[in-house]
Structure formats: C-alpha cells, structure tokens
C-alpha positions in Angstrom: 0.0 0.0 0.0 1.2 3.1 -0.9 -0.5 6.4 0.6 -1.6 6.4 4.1 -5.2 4.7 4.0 -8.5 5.9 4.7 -9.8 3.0 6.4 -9.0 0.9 9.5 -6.0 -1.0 9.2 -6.1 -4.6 9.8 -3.7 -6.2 12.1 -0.3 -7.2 10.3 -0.7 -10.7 10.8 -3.7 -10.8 8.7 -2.7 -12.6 5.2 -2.4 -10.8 1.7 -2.8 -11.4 -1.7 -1.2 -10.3 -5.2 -3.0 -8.3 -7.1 -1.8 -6.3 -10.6 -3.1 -2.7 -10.7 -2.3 -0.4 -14.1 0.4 -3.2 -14.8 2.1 -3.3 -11.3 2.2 -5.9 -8.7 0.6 -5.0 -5.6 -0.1 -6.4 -2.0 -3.3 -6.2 -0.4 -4.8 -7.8 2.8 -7.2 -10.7 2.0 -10.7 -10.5 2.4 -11.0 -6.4 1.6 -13.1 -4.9 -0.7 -11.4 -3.7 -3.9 -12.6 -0.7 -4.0 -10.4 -0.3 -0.1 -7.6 -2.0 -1.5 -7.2 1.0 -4.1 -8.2 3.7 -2.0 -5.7 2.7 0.1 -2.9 1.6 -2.7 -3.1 5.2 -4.6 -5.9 7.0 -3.6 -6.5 8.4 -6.9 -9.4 8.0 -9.4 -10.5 4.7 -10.6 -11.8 5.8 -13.9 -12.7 8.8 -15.8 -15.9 9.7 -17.5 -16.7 10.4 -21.4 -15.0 14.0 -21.1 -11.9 13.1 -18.8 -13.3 13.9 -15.5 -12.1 11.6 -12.9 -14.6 9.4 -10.4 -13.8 6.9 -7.6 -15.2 4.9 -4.9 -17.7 7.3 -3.2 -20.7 4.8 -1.4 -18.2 2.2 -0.9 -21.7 0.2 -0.8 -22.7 0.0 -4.7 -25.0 2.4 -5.2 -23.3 5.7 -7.0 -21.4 3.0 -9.7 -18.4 6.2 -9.3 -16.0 2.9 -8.5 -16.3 1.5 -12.1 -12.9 -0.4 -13.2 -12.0 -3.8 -15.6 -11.5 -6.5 -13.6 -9.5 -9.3 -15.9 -10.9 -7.9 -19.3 -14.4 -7.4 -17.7 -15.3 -3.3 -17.5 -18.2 -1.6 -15.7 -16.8 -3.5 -12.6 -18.2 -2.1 -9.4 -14.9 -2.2 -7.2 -17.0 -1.8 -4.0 -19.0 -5.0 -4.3 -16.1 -7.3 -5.5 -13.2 -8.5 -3.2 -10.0 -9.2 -3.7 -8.5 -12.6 -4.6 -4.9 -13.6 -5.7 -3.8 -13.1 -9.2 -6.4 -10.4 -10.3 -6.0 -7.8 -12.8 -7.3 -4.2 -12.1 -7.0 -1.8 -14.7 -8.4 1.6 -14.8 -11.6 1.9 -16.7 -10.8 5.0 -18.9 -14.3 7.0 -20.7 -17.3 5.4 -21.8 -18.3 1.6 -22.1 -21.1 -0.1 -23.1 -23.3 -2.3 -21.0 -22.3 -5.5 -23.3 -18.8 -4.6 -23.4 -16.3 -7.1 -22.6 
C-alpha cells in the first residue's frame, strides 16, 4: 500500500494477496473490498468519464457506480462490491463503455 489509507488498518498478521493494478504488482490484505484495496494503494481515481473527468469509490456500498474499473478484461466493474483474490487484474476503466462490453 502506498499512501496512508483511509480506512482501519487490519492487524499485520492478517494474510495478503497479489493483485496487478495499471500493470504493477501490488499487496493487499485478503478478504477487503477492492474498492479499499485502491483507496488505500493510490488514492487516486478509478476511472474517468466520457469528457476526462475523474470518479472513484464514493458509497463504498454499490450504489453511485463512481467505482467502475476492468477487472481481468471485464469493464463496468463495481470495485466496491467485488473482493479481492490472488492473481487479479485491475486496470483503470478509462471513458465510456457499453453495458455489453467485454
């Protein structure tokens, strides 16, 4: 994790998984939500709209669909309801997508 993050931290002994975000390994506890894991990793936006403006996580409990990422090829990915397992791949989800995109 890179930036100080906004949520309680768990205790160290709690185990973690690899995950690849925007091409770049990264360790996250187990058992968070993804939408936590990159709050906490960058704190920076997790996609940008049509015209550039950037969103992230906001309800943290799928309702404002602000947390919107591709998930191993798969867009329109609400980080908030998904959690984290070993070997996933995060990428940014960068303007518009269709609802049968994949």
């Amino acid at each position: 994790m890179n930036i100080a993050s906004r949520f309680q931290t768990l205790p160290d002994d709690t185990p973690s998984v690899q995950i690849e975000v925007d091409g770049a390994s990264v360790s996250v506890p187990d058992g968070i939500s993804l939408a936590a894991a990159l709050l906490a990793h960058t704190g920076t936006a997790t996609r940008t709209t049509g015209k550039g403006t950037e969103r992230g996580a906001f309800c943290m409990m799928g309702v404002c669909f602000e947390c919107l990422v591709v998930v191993d090829g798969t867009p329109n990915t609400q980080s908030c309801m998904v959690i984290v397992r070993d070997g996933m791949v995060v990428n940014r989800q960068i303007g518009l997508r269709g609802i049968g995109d994949v």
